[in-house]
C-alpha positions in Angstrom: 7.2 1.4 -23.3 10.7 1.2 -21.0 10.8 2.7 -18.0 13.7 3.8 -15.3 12.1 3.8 -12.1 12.8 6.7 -10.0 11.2 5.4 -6.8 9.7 1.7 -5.5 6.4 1.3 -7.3 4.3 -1.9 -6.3 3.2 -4.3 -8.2 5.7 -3.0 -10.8 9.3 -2.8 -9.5 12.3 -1.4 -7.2 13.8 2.2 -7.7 16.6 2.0 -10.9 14.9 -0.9 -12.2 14.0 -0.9 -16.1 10.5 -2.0 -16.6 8.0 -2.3 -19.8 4.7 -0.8 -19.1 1.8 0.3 -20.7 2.1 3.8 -23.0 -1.0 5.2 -20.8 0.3 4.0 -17.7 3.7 5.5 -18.0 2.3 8.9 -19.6 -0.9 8.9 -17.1 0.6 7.9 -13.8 4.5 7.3 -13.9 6.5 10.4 -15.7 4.0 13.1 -14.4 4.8 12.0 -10.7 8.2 11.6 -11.1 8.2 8.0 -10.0 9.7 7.4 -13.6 11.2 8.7 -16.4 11.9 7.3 -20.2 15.0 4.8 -20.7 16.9 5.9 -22.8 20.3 4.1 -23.8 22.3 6.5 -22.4 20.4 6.3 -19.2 20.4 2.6 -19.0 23.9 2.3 -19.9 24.5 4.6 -16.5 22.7 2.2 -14.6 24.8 -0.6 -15.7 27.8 1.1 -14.7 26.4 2.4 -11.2 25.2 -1.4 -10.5 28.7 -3.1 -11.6 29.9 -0.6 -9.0 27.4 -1.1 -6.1 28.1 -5.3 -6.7 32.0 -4.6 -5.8 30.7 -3.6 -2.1 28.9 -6.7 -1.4 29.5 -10.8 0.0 31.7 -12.2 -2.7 32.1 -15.8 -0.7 29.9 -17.1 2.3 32.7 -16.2 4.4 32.4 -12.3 3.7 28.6 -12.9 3.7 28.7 -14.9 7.4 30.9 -11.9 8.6 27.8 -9.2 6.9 25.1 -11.8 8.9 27.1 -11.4 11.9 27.1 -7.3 11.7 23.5 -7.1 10.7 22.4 -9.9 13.4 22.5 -7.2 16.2 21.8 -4.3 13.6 17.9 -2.6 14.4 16.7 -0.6 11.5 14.8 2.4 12.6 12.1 4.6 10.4 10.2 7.1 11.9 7.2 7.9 9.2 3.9 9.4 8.8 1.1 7.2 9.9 -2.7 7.2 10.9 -4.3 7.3 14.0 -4.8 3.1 13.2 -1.6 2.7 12.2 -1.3 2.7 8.2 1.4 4.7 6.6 1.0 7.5 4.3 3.4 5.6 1.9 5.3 2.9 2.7 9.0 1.6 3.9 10.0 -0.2 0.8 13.1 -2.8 0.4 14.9 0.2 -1.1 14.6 1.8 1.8 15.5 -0.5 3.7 18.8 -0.7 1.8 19.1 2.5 1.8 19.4 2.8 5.7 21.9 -0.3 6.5 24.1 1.3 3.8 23.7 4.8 6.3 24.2 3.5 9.3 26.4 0.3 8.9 27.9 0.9 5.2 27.0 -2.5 4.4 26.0 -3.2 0.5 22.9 -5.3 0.1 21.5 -6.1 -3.3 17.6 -4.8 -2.5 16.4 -7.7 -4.8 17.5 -10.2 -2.0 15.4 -8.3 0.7 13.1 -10.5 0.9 9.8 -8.9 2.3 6.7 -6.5 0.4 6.8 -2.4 1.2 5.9 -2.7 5.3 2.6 -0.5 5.3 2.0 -0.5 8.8 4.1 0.5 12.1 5.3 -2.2 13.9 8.1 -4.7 14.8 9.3 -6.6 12.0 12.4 -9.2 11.3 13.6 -8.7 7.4 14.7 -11.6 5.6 18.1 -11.5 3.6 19.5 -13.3 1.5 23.5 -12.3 1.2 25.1 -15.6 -0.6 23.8 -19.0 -1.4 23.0 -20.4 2.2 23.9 -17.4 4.1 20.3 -15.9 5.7 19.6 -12.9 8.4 16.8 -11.7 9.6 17.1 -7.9 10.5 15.1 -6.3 13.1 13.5 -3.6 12.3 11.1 -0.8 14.0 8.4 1.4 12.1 7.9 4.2 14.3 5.0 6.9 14.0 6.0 10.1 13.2 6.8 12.2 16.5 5.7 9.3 18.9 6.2 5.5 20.0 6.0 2.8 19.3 2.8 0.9 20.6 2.9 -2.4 22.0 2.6 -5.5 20.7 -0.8 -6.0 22.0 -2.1 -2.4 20.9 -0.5 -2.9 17.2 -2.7 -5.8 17.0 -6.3 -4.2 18.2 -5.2 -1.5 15.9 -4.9 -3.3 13.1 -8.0 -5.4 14.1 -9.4 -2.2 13.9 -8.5 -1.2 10.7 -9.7 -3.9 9.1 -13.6 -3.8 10.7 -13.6 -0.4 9.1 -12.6 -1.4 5.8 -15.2 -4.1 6.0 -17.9 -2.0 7.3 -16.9 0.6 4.0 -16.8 -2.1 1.6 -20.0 -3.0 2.9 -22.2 0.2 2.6 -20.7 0.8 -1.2 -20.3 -2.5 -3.1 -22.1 -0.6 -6.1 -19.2 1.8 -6.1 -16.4 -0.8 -6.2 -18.0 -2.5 -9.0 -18.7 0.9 -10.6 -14.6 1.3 -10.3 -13.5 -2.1 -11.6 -15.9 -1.1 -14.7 -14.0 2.2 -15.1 -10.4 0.8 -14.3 -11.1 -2.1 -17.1 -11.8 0.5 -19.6 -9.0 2.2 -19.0 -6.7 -0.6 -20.0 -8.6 -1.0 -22.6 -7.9 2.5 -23.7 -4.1 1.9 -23.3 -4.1 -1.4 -25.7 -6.0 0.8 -28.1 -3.3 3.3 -27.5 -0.2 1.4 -27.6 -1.0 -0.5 -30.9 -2.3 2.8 -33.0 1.2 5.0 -32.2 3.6 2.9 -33.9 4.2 6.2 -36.3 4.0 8.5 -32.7 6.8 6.5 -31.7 9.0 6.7 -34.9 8.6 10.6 -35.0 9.3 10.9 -31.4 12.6 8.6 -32.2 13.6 12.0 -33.9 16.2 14.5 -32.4 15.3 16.9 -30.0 16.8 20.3 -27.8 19.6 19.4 -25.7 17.1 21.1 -22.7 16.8 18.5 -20.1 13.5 18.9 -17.7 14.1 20.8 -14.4 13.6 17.6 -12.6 16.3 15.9 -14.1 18.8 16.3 -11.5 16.2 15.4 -8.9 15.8 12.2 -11.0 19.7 11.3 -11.0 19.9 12.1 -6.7 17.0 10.1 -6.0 18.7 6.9 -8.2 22.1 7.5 -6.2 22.1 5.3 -2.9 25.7 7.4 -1.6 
């Protein structure tokens, strides 16, 4: 089944992105959070349109892209977010994101594709890759702050992930039955979906048949969170 991606999803892809996924997987997890919804032609044909649109606004030669790496060299990207008292996010600051903010604050245009690091899940000090044209790099610095405090040193953002990870140890340790237990139930679910996906070929001709013109109440939420402007 195709998929518009409403948000970042790991593993899976970036926010406007058109993915295939699993029936199950889509109707389970995806469309009843709102982190996707169904592409349609007429939806997909919009994101066409709104990317040919973005691609105007970024480096067209390595002389506009050296000029971007210049601006961004200096640039610190700042995200203050929820986090725990060891320093995990509730979430994550995604490459989206982070195009999202140099767009805000520097209206610069950078493809998200060429941001070249996984969702940051931790605070800290980073320095994100980009790639802008051909041989044109920069790193750009940025901070993951905790929400409503500071930022820790370098030094404490390393005991506290040390920390983190003896606790995760120690809880792997006391329940291995449990994760094994999981993995069990997680590979019957997959199963489940296969089964699924290959006995609703007639679902999915009926389904191809009109319907109302009544769009969800989330729809509009769905088209502001796939505008960047």
């Amino acid at each position: 089944m195709e998929v518009i991606l409403l948000s970042d999803v790991d593993h899976v892809g970036l926010r406007g992105d058109v993915v295939s996924v699993a029936r199950g997987y889509a109707r389970n997890y995806l469309l009843p959070r709102r982190l996707a919804e169904e592409a349609t032609p007429a939806r997909v044909s919009e994101l066409q349109k709104r990317d040919v649109l973005r691609a105007r606004h970024e480096a067209k030669t390595a002389d506009q892209a050296q000029e971007i790496a210049e601006a961004l060299s200096g640039t610190v990207l700042r995200f203050e977010v929820k986090a725990g008292p060891t320093g995990s996010l509730f979430g994550s600051v995604t490459p989206t994101d982070i195009a999202d903010e140099i767009w805000s604050t520097k209206k610069i245009r950078v493809d998200r594709r060429k941001i070249e690091s996984d969702p940051l899940k931790r605070i800290g000090r980073y320095e994100i890759p980009i790639g802008l044209f051909e041989d044109v790099r920069v790193e750009v610095k940025t901070e993951v702050i905790p929400e409503g405090g500071a930022l820790p040193s370098d030094e404490e953002l390393a005991e506290l992930e040390a920390a983190e990870r003896a606790e995760r140890a120690e809880q792997e340790a006391e329940a291995p039955e449990e994760s094994i237990e999981l993995e069990e139930i997680l590979a019957e679910v997959d199963a489940a979906d296969a089964a699924e996906a290959e006995a609703e070929p007639a679902e999915a001709d009926e389904a191809a048949e009109p319907e109302a013109e009544a769009q969800p109440e989330w729809r509009a939420d769905a088209d502001a969170a796939l505008a960047e402007e």
